[in-house]
C-alpha positions as MATLAB code, in Angstrom:
seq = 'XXXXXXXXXXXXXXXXXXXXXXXXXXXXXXXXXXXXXXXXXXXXXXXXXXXXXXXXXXXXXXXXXXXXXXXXXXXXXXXXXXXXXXXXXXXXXXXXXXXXXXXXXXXXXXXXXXXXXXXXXXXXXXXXXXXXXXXXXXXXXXXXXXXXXXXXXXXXXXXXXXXXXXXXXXXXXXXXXXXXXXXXXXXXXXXXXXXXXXXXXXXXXXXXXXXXXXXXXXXXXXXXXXXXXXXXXXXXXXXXXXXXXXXXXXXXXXXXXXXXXXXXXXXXXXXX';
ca = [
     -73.753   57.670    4.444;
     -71.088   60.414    3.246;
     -72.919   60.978   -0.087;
     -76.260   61.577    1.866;
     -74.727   63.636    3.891;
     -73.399   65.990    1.640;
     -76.247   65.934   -0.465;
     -77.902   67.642    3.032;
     -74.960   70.354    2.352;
     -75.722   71.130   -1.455;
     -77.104   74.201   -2.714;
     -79.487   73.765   -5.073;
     -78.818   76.916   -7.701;
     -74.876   76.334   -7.630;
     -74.816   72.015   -6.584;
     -72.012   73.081   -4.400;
     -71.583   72.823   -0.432;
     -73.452   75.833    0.829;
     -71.351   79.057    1.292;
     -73.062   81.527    3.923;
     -76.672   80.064    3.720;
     -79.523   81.969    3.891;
     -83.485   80.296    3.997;
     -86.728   82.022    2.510;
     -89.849   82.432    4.007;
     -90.799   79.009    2.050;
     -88.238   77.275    4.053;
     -85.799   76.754    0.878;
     -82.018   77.146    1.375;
     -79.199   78.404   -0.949;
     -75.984   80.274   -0.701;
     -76.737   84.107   -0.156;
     -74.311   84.386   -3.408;
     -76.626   82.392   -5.008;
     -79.449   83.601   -4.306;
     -78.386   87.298   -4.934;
     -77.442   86.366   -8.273;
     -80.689   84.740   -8.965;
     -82.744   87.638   -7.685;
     -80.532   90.119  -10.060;
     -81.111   87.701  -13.800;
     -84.531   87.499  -13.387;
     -87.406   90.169  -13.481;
     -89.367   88.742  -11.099;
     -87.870   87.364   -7.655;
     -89.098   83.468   -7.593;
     -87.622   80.757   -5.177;
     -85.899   78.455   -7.526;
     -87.245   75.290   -5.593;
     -90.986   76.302   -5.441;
     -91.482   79.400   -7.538;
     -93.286   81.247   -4.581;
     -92.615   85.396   -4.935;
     -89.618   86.514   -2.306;
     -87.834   89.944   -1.835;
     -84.379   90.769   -0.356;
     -86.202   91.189    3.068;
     -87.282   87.804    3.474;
     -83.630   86.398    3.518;
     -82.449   85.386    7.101;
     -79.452   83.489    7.681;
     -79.645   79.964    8.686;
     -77.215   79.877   11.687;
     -78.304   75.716   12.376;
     -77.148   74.918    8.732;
     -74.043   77.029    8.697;
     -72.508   75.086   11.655;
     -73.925   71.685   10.442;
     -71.966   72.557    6.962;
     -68.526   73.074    9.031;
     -69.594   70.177   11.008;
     -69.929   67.932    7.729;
     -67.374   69.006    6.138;
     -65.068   67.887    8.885;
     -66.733   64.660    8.953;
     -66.021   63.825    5.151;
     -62.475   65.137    5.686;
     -61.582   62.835    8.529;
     -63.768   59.748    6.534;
     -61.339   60.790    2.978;
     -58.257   60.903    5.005;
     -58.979   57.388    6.744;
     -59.368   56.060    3.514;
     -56.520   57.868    1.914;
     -54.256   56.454    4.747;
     -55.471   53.070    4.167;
     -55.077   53.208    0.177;
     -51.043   54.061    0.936;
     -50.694   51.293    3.851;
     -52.228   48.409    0.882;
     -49.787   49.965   -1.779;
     -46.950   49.525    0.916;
     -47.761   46.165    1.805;
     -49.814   46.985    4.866;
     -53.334   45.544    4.523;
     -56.706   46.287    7.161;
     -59.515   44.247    6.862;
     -62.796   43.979    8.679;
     -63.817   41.212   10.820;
     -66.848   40.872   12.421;
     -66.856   43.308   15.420;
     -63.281   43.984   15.119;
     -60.405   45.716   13.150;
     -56.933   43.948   12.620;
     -54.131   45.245   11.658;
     -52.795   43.145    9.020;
     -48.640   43.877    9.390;
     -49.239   42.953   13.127;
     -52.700   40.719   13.492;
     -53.070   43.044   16.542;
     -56.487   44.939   17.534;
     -56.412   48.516   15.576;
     -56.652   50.160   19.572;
     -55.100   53.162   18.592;
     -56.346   56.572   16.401;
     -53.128   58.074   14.934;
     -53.931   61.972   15.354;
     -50.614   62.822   12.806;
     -51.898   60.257   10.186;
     -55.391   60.297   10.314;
     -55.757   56.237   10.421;
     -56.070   53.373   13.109;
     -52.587   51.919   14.336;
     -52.440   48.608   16.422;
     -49.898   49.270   19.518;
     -46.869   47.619   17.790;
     -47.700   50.151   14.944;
     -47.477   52.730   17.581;
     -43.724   52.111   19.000;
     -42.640   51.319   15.469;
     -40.267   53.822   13.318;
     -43.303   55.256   11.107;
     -45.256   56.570   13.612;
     -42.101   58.297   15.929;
     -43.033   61.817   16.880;
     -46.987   61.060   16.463;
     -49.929   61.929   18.514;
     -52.242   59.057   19.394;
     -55.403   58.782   20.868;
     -57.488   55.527   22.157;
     -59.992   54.644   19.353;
     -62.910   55.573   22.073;
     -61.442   58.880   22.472;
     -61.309   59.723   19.071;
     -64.283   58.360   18.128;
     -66.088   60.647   20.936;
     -65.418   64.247   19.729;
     -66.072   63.084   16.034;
     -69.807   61.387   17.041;
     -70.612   64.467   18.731;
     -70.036   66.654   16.107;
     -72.941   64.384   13.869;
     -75.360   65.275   16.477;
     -76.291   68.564   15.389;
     -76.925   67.602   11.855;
     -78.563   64.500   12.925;
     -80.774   66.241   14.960;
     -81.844   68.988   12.233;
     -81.994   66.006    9.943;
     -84.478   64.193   12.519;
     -86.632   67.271   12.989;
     -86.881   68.040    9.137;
     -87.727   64.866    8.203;
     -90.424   64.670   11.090;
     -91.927   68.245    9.630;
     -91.944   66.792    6.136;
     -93.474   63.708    7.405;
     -96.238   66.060    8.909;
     -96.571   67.917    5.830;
     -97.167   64.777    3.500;
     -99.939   63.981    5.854;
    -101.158   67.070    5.899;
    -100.662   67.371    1.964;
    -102.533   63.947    2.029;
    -105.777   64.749    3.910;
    -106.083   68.064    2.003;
    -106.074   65.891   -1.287;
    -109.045   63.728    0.451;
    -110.883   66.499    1.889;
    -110.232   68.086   -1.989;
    -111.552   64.945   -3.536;
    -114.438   64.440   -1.097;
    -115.327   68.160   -2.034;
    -115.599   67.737   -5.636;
    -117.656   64.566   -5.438;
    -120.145   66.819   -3.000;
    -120.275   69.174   -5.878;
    -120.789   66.510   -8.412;
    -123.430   65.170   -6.930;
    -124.889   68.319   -6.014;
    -124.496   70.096   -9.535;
    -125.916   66.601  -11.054;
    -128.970   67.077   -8.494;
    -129.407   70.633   -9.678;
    -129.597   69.804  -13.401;
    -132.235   66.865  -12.764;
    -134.712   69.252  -11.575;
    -133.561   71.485  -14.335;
    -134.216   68.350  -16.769;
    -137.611   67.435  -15.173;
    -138.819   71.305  -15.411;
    -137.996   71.603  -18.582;
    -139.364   68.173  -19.705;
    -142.643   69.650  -17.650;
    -142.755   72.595  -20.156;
    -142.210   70.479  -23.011;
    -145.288   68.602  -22.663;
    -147.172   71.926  -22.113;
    -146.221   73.823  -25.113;
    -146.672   70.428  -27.244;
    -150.258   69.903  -25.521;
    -151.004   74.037  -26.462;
    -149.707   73.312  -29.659;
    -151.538   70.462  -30.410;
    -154.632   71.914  -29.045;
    -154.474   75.307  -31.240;
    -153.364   73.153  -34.290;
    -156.876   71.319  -33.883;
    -158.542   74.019  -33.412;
    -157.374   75.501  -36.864;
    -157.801   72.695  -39.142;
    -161.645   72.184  -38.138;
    -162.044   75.864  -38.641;
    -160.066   75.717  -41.603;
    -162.511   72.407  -42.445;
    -165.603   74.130  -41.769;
    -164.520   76.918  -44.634;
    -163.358   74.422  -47.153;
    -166.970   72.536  -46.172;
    -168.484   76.179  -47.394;
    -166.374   76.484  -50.385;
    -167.198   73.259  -51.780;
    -171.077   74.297  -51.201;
    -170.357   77.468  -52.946;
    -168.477   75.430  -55.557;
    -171.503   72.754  -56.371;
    -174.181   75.698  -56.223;
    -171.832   77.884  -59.416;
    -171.552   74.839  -61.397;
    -174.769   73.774  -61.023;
    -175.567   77.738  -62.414;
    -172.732   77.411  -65.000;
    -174.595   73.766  -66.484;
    -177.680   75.789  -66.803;
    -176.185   78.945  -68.421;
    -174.514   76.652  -70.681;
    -177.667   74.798  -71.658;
    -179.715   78.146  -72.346;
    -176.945   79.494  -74.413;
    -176.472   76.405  -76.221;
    -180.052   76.460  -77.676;
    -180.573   77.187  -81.159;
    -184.533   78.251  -80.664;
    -184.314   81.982  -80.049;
    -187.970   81.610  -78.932;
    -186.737   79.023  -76.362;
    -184.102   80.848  -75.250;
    -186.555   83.683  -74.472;
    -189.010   81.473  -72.659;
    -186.066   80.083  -70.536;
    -184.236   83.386  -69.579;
    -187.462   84.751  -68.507;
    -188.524   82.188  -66.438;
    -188.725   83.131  -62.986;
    -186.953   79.887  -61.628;
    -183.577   81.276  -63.765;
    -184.089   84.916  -62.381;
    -183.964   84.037  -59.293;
    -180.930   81.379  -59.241;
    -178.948   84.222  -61.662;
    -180.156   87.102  -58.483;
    -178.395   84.764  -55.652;
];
């Protein structure tokens, strides 16, 4: 219990109790020493807990934690002095245990009724009259106890209500992460949606431009069929011509070559 509590009394920057605090506008607490010195090392003013900008102006003492720091550190001096008190009683022979319900004193085996104000430890009654407590302010353990509970309930209370606001903010925190996650499958779906009909248009124009190509790619090769068709006409009719030149040439009647030159069937198949 002490070592939580005085964890709830640690500044962060210096790990020590806190020393005048003063909170941001992010809710973050340090020592106004600390936070001074902070603000002064670095260039750009940034709350050491979550790095969220802050100037001077946003510092405002924290009046709750200042008394809740005296009130604490009371606490852990009255809990450090009833254990200091009991570490001298076992080295001088005087032993307390616990029993269920009940403290006993174990020089006596009397009920510890009695808070020793001058000491700072529970005394049984016979402790009380004896010589080591002469001169010594006691106090029924109720009475004691009173004063010391009360002083917890400020701390326990700003301890309740932070927890309960950091309890609110993890929910919070959580159903922003759903809403976050519910909003990126939306898009998902929605951006996969989006490229389907992108996919299916652009499959559409794919079979268009293959179907135009095919189309104008048939459309060449019987034109470019039909010409070869004429070549190969042209082609028969000049060799058939060239076997004939060849033939009258080859003769070796000049008489016959005459008669064949001048023959009107060679005129005209030399005219075309």
């Amino acid at each position: 219990m002490d070592s939580r509590l005085s964890k709830q009394i640690q500044c962060s920057v210096c790990v020590g109790d806190f020393t005048d605090p003063v909170s941001l506008l992010c809710d973050h607490t340090f020592c106004r020493q600390c936070i001074s010195n902070h603000s002064q090392s670095c260039r750009l003013k940034l709350c050491p807990e979550c790095r969220r900008p802050y100037t001077m102006w946003d510092l405002r003492s924290n009046r709750v934690l200042r008394n809740m720091v005296h009130a604490v550190r009371e606490h852990l001096s009255e809990q450090q002095a009833l254990r200091d008190g009991n570490v001298a009683a076992c080295g001088a022979g005087a032993r307390v245990f616990e029993e269920p319900e009940k403290l006993v004193c174990s020089d006596h085996q009397e009920r510890l009724k009695l808070f020793c104000e001058t000491d700072q430890k529970l005394v049984c009654l016979i402790c009380r009259d004896g010589e080591r407590h002469q001169g010594h302010t006691f106090k029924p353990v109720e009475q004691a106890a009173e004063p010391r509970k009360n002083l917890l309930l400020e701390p326990l209370s700003f301890l309740s209500k932070e927890n309960e606001e950091l309890q609110a903010l993890i929910k919070k925190q959580t159903n922003e992460i759903s809403k976050t996650e519910e909003r990126s499958r939306q898009l998902s779906a929605q951006i996969s949606a989006q490229f389907e009909e992108i996919h299916q248009f652009l499959r559409k124009k794919e079979e268009e431009v293959k179907k135009m190509l095919a189309k104008e790619e048939k459309d060449m090769i019987e034109k470019m069929k039909r010409n070869r068709a004429e070549i190969e006409e042209k082609l028969n009719d000049g060799r058939e011509q060239e076997g004939i030149l060849r033939s009258v040439l080859e003769t070796d009647q000049p008489d016959g070559f005459l008669q064949v030159q001048t023959n009107n069937c060679i005129q005209h198949r030399l005219s075309d």
